[in-house]
C-alpha positions in Angstrom: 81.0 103.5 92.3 81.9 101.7 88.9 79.4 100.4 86.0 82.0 98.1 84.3 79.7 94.8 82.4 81.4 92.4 84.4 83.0 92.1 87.9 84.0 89.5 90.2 84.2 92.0 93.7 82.5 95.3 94.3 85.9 96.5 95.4 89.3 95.6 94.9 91.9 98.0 96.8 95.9 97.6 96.8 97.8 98.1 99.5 99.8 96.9 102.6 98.8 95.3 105.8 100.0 96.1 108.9 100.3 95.1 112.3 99.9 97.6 114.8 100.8 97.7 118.2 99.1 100.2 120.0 101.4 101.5 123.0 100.2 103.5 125.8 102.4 104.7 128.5 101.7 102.8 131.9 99.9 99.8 130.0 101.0 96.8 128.1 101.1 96.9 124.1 98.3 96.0 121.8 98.7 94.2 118.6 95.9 95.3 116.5 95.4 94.4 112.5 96.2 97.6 110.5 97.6 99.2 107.3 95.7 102.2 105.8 94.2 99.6 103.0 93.6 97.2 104.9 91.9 99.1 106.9 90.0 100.3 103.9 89.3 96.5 102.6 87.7 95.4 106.2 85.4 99.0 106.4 84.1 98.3 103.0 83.4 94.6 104.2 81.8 95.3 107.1 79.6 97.7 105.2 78.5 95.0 103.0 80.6 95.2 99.7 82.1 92.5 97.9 85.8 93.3 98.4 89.4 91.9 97.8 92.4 92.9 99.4 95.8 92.6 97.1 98.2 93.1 99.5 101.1 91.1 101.1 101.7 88.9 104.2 104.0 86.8 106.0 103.9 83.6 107.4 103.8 84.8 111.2 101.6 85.1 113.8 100.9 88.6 113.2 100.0 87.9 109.6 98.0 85.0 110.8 96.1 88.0 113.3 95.7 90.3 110.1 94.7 87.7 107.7 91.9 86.0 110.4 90.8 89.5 111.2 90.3 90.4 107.2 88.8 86.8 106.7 86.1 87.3 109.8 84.9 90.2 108.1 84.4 89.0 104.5 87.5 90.1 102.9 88.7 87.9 100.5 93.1 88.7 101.0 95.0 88.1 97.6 99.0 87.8 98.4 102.0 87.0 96.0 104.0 83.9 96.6 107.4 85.6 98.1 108.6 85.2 101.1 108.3 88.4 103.8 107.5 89.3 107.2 104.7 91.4 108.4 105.0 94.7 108.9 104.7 96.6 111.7 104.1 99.7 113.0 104.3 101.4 116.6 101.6 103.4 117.4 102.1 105.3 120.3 99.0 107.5 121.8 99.5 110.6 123.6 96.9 111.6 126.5 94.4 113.0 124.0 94.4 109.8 121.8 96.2 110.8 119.1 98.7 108.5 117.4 102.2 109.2 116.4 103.9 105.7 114.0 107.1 104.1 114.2 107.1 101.5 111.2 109.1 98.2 110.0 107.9 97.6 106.6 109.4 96.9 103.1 106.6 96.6 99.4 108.1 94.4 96.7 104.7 93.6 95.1 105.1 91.2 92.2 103.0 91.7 89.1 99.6 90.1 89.4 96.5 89.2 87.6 93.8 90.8 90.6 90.3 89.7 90.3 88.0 92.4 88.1 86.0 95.1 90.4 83.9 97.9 89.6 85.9 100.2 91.5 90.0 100.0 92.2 91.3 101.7 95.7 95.5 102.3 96.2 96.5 103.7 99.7 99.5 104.9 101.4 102.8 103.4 100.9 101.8 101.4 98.8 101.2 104.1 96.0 105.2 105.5 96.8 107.5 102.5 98.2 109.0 100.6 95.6 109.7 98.6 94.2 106.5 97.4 94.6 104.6 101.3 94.5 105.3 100.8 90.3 103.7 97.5 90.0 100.6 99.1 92.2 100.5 102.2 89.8 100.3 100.0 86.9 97.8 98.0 88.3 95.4 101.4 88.6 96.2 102.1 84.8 94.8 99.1 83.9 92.0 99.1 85.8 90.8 102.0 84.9 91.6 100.7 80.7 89.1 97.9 81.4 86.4 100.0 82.6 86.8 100.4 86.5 86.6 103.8 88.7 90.1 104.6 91.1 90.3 106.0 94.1 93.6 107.3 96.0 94.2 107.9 99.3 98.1 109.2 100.0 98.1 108.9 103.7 101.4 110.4 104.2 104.3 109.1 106.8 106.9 111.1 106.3 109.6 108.9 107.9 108.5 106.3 105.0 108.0 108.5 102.4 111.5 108.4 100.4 113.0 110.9 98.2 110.7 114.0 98.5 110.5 114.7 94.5 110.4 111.0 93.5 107.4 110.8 96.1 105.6 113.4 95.0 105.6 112.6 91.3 104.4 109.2 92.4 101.4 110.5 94.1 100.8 113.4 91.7 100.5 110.5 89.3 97.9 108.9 91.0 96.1 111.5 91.7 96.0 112.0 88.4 94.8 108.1 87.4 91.9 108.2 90.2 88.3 109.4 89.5 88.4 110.6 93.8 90.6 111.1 96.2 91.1 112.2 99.4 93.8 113.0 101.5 93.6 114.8 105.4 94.7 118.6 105.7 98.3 117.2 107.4 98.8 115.3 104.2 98.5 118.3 102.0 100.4 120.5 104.4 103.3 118.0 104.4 103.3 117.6 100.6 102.9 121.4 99.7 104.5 123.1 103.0 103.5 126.8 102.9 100.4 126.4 100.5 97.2 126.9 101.8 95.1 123.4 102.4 92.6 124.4 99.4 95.1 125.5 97.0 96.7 121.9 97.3 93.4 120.7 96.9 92.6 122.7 93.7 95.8 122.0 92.3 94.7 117.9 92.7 91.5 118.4 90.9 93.0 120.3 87.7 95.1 117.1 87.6 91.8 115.0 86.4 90.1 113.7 89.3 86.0 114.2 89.7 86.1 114.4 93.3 88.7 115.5 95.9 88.0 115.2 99.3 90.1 116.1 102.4 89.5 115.7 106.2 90.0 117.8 108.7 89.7 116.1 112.0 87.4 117.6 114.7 86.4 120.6 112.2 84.6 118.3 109.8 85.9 117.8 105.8 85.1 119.7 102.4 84.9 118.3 98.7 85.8 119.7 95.7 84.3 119.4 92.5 84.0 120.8 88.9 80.5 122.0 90.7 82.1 123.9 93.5 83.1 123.5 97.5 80.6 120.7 99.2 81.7 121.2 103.4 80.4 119.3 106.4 81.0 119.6 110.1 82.2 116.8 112.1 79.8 115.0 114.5 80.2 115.0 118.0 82.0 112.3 119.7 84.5 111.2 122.7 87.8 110.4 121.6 89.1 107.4 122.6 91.9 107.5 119.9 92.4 108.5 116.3 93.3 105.1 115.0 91.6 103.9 111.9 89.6 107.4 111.5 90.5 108.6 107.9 90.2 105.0 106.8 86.6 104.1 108.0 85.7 107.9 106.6 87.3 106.4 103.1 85.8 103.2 103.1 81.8 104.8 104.1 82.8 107.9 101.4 83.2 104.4 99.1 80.7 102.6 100.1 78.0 104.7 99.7 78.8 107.3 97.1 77.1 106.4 93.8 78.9 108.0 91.1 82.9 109.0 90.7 81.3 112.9 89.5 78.3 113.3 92.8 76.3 116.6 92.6 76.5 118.9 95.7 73.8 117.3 97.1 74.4 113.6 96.9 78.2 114.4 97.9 76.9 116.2 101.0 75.3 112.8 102.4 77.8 110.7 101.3 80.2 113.4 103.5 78.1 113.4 106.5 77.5 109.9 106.4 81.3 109.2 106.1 81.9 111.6 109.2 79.4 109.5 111.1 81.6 106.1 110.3 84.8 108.2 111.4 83.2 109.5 114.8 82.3 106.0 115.8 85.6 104.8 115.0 87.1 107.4 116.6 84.9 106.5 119.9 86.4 102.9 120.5 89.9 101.6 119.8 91.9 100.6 117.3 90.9 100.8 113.8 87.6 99.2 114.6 85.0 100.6 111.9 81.1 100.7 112.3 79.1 97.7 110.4 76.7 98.6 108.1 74.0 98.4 110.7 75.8 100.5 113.4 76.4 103.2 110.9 72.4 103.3 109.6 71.6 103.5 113.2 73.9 106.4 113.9 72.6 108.7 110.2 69.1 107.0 109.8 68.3 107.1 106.2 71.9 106.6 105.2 71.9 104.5 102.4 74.6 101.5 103.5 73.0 98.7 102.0 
């Protein structure tokens, strides 16, 4: 998405990895790789993009499963030096395949010098849990001084979110530093209770963005842009469970957008097209996204390469 003069990765996104284990009642837990970015980093991978993952690890065998996971798929994973145990996160699915989260996780992220990209992702906690959410916000602002585009993605979990105010200032201000951004209708509805899903929306895109994008599960996702209201339906598809969904949709929505300001018509693909790379995550388990082959197959004509 970004036209810098120089760049050492496509893609560089900031964020946490986590390790997810994925419990269903009657059979025996999971552990998948997870972590909203990280989830983000290996879409973008698998799609074919250059990308680096600053995030951090520990020296355990479920950072060894993230790390080989990422690694296996092209991601090149950046970590600071101190010491820290991977996080975790429960993820419990209910009979339909949706996923409730129980996490262990703490995100001191020391100041770094992160390789240049054309484009700069933050996601989830990462953007609100300090100490290291400051050093992450910094990290956009300079970014986006050198030449780079930002994207956001808030990916709300309430029971880690913090101090409600502090929390929202510190995603208002990324919204604010990012050319897109998209969130799903429960995030807005959690972070503006009472206000209708667009209004929130709105309200984002005065702040400075080009693009704001959110997701609304089976009934498809709509854009909004100094051009107007860009909406899609969602694609058919059996749930097997919702893990990984929103991510895979922000990692395609990345991958094959080609400007931070799209007109209506461009933005409409890179929706659908996004959609697609959700339903066939949505179709398997875990947060297992499509390759850049399985996602041409499944919108021929997509542009993925």
């Amino acid at each position: 998405m970004a036209e810098p003069a120089t760049a050492d990765v496509d893609f560089l996104v900031i964020g946490e990895c986590v390790a997810d284990i994925v419990r269903t009642p009657g059979r025996r837990d999971r552990p998948h790789p997870g972590g909203s970015p990280a989830n983000v980093a290996y879409g973008l991978a698998r799609l074919g993009r250059r990308t680096a993952l600053l995030t951090q690890l520990g020296d355990d065998p479920y950072g060894e499963l993230i790390r080989t996971h990422l690694t296996a798929a092209g991601v090149d994973v950046l970590t600071d030096s101190r010491p820290v145990a991977t996080p975790t996160a429960v993820v419990t699915l209910d009979e339909h395949g949706a996923a409730a989260y129980e996490f262990t996780i703490d995100w001191s992220l020391a100041a770094s010098e992160p390789p240049r990209a054309r484009h700069v992702h933050l996601g989830s906690l990462a953007s609100v849990r300090e100490p290291g959410a400051a050093v992450a916000r910094r990290l956009l602002r300079e970014a986006r001084a050198a030449g780079a585009t930002v994207s956001y993605d808030p990916n709300i979990r309430p029971a880690l979110f913090g101090e409600r105010a502090a929390g929202l200032a510190a995603v208002e201000d990324c919204v604010a530093l990012s050319d897109l951004v998209k969130a799903s209708d429960e995030d807005l509805a959690w972070l503006y209770p009472g206000v209708p899903v667009r209004d929130s929306a709105a309200r984002w895109l005065g702040l400075g963005p080009g693009t704001v994008i959110v997701t609304m599960g089976g009934e498809g996702a709509f854009a909004l842009t100094a051009d107007g209201e860009t909406r899609i339906e969602a694609p058919p598809t059996a749930v097997v469970d919702t893990v990984g969904a929103g991510d895979s949709f922000m990692s395609a929505v990345l991958a094959v957008l080609p400007a931070a300001r799209p007109g209506p018509d461009v933005l409409a693909r890179a929706l659908r097209t996004a959609a697609a790379a959700a339903a066939i995550t949505v179709s398997r388990a875990g947060a297992d996204p499509p390759t850049a082959a399985e996602l041409a197959a499944a919108r021929p004509g997509a542009r993925t390469g």
